[in-house]
MMTF fields as JSON, N, C-alpha, C and O atoms, coordinates in Angstrom:
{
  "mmtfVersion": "1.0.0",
  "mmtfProducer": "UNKNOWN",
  "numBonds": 491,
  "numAtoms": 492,
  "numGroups": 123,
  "numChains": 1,
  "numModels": 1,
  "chainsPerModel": [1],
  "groupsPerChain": [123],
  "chainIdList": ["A"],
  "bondAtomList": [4, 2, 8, 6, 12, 10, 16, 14, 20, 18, 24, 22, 28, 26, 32, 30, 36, 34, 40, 38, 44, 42, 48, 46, 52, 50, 56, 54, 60, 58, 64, 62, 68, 66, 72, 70, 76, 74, 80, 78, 84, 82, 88, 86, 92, 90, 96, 94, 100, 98, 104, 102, 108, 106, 112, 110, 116, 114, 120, 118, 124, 122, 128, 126, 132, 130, 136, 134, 140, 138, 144, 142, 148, 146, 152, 150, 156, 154, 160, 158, 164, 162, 168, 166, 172, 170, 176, 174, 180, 178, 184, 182, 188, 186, 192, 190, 196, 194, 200, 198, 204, 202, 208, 206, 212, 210, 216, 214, 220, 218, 224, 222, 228, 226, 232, 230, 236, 234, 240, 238, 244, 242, 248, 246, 252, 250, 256, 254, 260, 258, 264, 262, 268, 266, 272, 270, 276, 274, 280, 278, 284, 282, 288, 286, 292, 290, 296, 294, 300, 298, 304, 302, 308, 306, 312, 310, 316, 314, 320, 318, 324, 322, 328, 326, 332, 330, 336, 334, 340, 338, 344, 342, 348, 346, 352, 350, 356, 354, 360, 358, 364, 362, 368, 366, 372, 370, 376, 374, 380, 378, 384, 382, 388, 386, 392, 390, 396, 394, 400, 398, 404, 402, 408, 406, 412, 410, 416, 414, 420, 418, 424, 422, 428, 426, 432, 430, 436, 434, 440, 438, 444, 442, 448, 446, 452, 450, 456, 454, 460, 458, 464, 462, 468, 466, 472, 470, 476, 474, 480, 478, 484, 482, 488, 486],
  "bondOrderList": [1, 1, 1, 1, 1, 1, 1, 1, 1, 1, 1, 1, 1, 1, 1, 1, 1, 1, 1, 1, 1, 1, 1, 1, 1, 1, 1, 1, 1, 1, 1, 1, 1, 1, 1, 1, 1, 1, 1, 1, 1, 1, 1, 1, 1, 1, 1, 1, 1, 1, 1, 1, 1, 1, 1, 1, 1, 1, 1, 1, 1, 1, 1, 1, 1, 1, 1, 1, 1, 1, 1, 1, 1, 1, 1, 1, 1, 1, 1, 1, 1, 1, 1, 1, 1, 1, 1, 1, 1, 1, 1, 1, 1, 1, 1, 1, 1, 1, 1, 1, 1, 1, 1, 1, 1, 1, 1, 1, 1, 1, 1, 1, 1, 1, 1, 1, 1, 1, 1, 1, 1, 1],
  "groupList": [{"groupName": "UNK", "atomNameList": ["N", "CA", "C", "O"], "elementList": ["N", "C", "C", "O"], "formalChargeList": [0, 0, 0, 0], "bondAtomList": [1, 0, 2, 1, 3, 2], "bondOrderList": [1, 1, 2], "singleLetterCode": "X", "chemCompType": "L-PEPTIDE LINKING"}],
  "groupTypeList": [0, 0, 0, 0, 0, 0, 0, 0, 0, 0, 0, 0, 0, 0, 0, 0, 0, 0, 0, 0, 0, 0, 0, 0, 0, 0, 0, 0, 0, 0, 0, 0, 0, 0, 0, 0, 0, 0, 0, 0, 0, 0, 0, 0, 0, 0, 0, 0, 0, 0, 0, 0, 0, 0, 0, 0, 0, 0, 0, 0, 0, 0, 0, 0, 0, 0, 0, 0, 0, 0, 0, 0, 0, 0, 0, 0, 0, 0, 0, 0, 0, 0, 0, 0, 0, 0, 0, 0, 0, 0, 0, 0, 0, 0, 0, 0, 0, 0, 0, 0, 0, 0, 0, 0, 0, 0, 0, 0, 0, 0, 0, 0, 0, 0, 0, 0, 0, 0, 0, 0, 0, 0, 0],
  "groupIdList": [1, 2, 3, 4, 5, 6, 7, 8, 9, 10, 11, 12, 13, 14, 15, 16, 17, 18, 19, 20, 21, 22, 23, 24, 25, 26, 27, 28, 29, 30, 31, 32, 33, 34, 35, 36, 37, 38, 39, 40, 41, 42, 43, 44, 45, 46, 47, 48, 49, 50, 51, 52, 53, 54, 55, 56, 57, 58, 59, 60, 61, 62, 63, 64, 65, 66, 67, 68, 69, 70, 71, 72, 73, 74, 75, 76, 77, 78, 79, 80, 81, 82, 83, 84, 85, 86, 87, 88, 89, 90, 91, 92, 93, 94, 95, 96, 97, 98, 99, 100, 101, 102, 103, 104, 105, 106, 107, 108, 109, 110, 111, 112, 113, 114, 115, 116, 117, 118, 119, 120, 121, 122, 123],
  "secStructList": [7, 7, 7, 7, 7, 6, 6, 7, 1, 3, 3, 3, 3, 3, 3, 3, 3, 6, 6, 6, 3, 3, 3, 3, 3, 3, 3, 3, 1, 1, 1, 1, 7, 7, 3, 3, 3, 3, 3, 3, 3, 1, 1, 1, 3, 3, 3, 3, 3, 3, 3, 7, 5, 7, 7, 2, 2, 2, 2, 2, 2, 2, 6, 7, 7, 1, 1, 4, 4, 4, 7, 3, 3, 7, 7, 7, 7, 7, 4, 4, 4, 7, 1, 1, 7, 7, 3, 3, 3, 3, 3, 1, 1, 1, 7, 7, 7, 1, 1, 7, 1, 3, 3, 7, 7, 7, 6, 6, 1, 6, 6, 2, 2, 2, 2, 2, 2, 2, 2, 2, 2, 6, 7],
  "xCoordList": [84.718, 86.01, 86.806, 86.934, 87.38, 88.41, 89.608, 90.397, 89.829, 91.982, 92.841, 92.709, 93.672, 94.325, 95.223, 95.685, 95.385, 96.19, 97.806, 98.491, 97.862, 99.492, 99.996, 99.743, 101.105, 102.121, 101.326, 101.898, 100.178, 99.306, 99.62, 99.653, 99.974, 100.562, 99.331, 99.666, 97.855, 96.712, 95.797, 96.053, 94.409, 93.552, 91.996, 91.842, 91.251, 89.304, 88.674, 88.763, 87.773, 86.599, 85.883, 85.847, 85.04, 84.223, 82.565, 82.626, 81.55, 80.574, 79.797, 79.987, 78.818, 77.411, 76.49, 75.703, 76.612, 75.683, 74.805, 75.367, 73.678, 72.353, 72.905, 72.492, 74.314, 74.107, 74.428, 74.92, 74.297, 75.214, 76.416, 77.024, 77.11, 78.093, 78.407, 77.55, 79.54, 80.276, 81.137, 81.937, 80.839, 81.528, 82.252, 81.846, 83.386, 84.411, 85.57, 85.479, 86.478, 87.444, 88.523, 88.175, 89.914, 91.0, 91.847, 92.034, 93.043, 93.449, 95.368, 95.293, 96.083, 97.361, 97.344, 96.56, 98.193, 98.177, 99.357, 99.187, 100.085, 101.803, 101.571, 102.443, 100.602, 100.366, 99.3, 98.451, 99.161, 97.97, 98.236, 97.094, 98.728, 99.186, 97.356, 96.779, 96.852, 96.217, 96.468, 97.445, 95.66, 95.905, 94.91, 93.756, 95.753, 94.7, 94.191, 95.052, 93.037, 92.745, 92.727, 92.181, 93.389, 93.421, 91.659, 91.217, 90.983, 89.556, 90.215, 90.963, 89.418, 89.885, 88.726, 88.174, 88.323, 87.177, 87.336, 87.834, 86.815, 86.951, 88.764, 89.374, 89.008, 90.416, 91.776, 92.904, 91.372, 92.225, 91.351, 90.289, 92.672, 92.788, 92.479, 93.189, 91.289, 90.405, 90.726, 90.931, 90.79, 90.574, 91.688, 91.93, 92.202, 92.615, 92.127, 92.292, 91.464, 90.797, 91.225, 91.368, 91.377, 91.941, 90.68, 89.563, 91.201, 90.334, 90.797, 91.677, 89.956, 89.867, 88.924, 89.037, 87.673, 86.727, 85.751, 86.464, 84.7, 83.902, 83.109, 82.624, 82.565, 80.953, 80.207, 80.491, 79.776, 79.077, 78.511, 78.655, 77.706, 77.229, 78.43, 78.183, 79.758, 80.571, 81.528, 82.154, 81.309, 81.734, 81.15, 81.779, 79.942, 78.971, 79.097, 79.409, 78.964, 78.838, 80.108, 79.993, 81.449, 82.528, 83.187, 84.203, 82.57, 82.751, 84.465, 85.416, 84.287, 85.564, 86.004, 85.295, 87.347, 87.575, 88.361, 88.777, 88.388, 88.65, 89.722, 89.882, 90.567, 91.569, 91.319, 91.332, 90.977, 89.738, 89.139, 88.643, 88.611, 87.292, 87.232, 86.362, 88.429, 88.574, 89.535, 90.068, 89.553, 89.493, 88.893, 89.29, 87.599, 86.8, 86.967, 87.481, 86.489, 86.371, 84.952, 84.474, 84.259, 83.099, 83.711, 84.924, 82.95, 83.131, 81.692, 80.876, 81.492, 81.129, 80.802, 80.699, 80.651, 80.51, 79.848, 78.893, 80.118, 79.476, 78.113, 78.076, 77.126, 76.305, 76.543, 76.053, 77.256, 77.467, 78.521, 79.165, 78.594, 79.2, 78.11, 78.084, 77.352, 75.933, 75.136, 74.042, 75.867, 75.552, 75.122, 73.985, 76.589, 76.47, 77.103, 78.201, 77.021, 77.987, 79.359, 80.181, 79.583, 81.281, 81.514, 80.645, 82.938, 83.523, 84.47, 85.318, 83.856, 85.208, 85.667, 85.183, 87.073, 87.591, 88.565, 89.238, 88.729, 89.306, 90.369, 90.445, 91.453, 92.778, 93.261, 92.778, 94.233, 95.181, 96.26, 96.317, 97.544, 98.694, 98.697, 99.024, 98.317, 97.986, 97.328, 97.183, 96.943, 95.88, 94.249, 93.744, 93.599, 92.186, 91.441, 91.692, 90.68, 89.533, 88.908, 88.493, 88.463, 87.298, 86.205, 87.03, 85.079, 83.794, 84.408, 83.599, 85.583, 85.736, 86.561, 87.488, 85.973, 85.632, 83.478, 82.854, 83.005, 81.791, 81.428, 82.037, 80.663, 79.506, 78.428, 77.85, 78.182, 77.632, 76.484, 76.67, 75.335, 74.281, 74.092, 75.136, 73.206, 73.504, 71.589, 70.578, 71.929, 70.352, 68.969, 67.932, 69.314, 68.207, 67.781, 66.84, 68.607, 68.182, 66.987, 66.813, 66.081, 64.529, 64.547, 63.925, 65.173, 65.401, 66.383, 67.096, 67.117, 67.58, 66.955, 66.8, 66.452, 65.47, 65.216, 65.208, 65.036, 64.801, 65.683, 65.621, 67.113, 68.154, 68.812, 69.908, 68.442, 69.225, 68.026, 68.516, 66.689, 65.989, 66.355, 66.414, 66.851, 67.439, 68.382, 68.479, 69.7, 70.658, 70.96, 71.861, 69.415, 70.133, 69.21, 70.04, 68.122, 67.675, 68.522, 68.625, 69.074, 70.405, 71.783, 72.62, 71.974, 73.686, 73.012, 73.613],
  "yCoordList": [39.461, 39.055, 40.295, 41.325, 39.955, 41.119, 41.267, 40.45, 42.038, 42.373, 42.95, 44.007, 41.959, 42.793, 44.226, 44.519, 45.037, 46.442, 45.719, 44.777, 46.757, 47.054, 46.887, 47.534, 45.688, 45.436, 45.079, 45.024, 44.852, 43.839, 42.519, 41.673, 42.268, 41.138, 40.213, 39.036, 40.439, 39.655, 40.524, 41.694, 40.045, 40.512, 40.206, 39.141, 40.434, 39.763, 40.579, 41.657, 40.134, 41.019, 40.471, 39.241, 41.345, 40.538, 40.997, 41.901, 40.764, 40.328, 40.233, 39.354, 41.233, 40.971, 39.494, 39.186, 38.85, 37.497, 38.213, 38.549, 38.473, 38.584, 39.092, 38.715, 40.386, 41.159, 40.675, 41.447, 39.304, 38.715, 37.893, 37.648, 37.254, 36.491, 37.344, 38.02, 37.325, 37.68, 36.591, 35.749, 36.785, 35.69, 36.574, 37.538, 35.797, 36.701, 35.783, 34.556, 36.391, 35.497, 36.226, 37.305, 35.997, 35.916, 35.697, 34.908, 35.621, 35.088, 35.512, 36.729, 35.363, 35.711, 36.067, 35.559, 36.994, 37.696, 36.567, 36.331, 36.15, 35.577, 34.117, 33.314, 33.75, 32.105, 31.642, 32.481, 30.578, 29.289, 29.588, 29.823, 29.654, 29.538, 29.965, 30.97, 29.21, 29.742, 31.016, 31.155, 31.712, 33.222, 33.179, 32.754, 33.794, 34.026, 35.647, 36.518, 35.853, 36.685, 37.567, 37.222, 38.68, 39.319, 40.0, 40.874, 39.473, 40.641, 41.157, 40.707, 42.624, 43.638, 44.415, 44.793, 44.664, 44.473, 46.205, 46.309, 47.177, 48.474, 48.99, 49.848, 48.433, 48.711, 47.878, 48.358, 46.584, 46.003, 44.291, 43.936, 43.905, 42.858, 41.415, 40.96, 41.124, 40.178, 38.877, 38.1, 38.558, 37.143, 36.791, 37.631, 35.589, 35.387, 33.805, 32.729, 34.135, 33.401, 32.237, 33.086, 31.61, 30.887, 31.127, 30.951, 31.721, 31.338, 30.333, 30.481, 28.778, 28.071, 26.917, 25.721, 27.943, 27.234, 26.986, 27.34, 26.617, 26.929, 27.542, 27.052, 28.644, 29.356, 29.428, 30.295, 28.866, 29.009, 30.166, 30.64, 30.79, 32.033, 33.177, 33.833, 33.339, 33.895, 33.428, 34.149, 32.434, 32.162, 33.007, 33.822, 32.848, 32.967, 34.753, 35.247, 35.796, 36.627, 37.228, 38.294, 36.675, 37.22, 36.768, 37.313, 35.846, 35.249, 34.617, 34.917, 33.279, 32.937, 31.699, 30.887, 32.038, 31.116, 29.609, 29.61, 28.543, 27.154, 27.024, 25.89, 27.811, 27.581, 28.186, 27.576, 29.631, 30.465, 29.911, 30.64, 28.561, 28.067, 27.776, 28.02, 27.094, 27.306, 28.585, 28.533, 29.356, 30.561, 31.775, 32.921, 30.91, 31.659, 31.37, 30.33, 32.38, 32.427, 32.666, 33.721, 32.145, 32.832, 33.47, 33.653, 33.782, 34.788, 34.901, 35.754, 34.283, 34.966, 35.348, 34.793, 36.766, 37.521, 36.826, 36.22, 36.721, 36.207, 37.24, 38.444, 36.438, 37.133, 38.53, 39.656, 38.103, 39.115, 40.288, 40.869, 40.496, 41.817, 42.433, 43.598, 41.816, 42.807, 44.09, 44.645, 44.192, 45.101, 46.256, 46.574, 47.055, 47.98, 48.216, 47.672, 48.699, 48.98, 48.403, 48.782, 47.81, 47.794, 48.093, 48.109, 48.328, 48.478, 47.081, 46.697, 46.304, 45.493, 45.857, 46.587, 44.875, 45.198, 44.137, 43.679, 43.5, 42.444, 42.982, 44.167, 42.009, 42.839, 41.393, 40.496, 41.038, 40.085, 40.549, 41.371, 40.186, 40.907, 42.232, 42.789, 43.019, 44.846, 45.05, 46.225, 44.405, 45.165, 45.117, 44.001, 46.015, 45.606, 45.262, 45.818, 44.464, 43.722, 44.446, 45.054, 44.902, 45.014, 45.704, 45.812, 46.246, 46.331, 46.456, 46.37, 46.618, 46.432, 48.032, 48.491, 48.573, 48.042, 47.949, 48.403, 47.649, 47.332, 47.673, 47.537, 48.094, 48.369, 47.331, 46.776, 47.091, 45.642, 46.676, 47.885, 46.066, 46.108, 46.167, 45.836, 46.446, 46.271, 45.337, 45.218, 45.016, 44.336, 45.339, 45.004, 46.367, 47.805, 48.021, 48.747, 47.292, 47.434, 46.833, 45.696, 47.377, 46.868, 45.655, 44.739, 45.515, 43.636, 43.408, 42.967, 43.497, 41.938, 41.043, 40.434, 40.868, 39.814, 38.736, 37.519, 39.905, 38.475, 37.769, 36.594, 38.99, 38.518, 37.844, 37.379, 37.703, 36.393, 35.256, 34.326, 35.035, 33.749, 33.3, 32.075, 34.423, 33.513, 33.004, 31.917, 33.505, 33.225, 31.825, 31.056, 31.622, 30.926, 29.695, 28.867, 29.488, 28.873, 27.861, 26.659, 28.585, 28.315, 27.902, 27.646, 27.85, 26.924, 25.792, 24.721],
  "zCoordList": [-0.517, 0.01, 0.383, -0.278, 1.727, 1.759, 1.751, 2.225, 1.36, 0.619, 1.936, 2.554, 2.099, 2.931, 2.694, 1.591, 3.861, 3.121, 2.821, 3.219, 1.937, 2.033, 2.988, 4.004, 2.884, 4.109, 5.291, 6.379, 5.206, 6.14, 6.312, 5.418, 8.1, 8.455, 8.375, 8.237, 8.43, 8.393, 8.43, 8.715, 8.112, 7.717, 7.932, 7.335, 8.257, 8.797, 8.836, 8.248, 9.676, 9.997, 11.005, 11.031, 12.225, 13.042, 12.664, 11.831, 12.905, 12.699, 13.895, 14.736, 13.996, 14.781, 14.958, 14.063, 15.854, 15.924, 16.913, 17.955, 16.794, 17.549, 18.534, 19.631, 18.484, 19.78, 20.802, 21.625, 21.154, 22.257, 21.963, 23.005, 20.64, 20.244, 19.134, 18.565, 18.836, 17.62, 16.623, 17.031, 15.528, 14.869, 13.449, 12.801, 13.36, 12.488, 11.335, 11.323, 10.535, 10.096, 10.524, 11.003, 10.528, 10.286, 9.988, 10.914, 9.257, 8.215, 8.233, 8.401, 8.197, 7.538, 6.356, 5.554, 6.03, 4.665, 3.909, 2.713, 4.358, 3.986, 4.293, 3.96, 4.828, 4.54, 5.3, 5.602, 5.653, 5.517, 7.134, 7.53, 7.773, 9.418, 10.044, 9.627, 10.832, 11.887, 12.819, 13.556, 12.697, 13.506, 14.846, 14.87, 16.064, 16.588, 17.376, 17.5, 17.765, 17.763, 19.149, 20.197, 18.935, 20.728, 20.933, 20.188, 21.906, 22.149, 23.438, 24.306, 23.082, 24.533, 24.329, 23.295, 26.2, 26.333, 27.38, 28.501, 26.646, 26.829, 26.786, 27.425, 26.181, 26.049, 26.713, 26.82, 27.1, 28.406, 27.127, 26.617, 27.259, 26.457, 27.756, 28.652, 27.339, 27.676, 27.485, 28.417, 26.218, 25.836, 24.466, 23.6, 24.48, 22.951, 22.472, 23.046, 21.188, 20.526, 19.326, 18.446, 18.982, 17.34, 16.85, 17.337, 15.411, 14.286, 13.512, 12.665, 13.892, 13.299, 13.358, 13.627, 12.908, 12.978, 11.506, 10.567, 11.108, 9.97, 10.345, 11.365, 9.982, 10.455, 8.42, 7.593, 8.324, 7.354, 6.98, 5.854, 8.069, 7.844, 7.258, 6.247, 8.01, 7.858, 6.05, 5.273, 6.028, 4.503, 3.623, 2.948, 3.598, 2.436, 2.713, 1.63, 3.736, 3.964, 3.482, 2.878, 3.66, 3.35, 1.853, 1.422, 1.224, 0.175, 0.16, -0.561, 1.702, 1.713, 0.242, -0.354, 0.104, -0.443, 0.409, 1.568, -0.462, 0.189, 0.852, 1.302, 1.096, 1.924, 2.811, 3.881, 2.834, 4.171, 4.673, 5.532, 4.79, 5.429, 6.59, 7.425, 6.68, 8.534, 9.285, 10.394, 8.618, 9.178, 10.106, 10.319, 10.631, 11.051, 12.513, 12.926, 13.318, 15.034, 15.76, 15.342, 16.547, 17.732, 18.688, 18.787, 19.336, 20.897, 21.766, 21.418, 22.563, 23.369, 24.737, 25.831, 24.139, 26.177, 26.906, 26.42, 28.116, 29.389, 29.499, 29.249, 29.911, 30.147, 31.373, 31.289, 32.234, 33.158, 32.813, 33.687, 31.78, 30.935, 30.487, 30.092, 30.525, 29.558, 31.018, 30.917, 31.91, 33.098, 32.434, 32.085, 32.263, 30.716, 29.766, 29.884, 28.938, 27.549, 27.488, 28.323, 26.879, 26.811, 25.224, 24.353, 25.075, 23.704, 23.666, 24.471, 22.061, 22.402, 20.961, 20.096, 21.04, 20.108, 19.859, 20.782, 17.996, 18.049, 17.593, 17.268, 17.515, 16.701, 16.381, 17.072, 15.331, 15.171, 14.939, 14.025, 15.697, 15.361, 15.329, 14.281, 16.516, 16.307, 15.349, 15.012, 14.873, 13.604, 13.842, 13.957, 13.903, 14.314, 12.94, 11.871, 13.093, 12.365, 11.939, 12.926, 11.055, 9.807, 10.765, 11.672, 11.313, 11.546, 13.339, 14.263, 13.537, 15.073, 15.352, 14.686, 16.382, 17.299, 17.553, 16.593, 18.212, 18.992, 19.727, 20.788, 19.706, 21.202, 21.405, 20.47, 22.747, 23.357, 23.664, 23.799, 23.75, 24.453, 25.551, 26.114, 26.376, 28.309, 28.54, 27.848, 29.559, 29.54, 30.005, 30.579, 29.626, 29.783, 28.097, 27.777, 27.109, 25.728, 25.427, 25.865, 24.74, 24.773, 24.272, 24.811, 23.314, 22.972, 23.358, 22.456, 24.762, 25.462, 25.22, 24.162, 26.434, 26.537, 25.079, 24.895, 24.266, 22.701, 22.204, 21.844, 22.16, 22.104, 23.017, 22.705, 23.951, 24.619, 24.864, 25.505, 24.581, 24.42, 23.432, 23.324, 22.022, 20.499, 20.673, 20.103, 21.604, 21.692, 22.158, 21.822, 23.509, 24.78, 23.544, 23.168, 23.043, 21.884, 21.341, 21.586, 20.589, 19.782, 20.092, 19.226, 21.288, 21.205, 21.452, 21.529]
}
């Protein structure tokens, strides 16, 4: 489980999914409120997300507790970002996430290809 800092308005982490999706929590430090999440995508703010979802994987990994549970968020990149590298980076409320920022893969990485048959597999 993770603690938020001192005088931390909220608090998470994002999480590697097979290199093409990311999955993460977020949380308010000061209450139960749904947060959501800014991604910026080499530095230029892309997308905003709610975390409020269940990812199971992300429970058990972060050791959420029961009011955390729908705290959690996915993401993911369009395949046509995978050209080359990008940096992303999540933040909630100016604060960046746990394990963020990221570096993406480009489709010249020797396992593309696997990683996106698991990927495309799987939704």
């Amino acid at each position: 489980m993770l603690v938020p800092k001192k005088n931390a308005k909220s608090f998470g982490a994002v999480h590697v999914d097979n290199y093409l999706g990311f999955i993460g929590f977020c949380k308010s430090a000061k209450s139960s409120e749904i947060e959501e999440v800014d991604v910026y995508l080499d530095n230029k703010k892309f997308k905003t997300i709610k975390a409020n979802e269940k990812i199971d994987k992300i429970i058990k990994l972060y050791d959420l507790e029961d009011d955390e549970l729908s705290s959690c968020f996915s993401f993911d990149l369009d395949l046509k970002y995978f050209d080359k590298t990008h940096t992303l980076k999540f933040k909630c409320k100016d604060e960046e996430l746990t394990n963020s920022p990221i570096k993406t893969i480009n489709k010249k990485h020797e396992n593309f290809k696997k990683f996106k048959k698991f990927y495309n597999e799987n939704k």
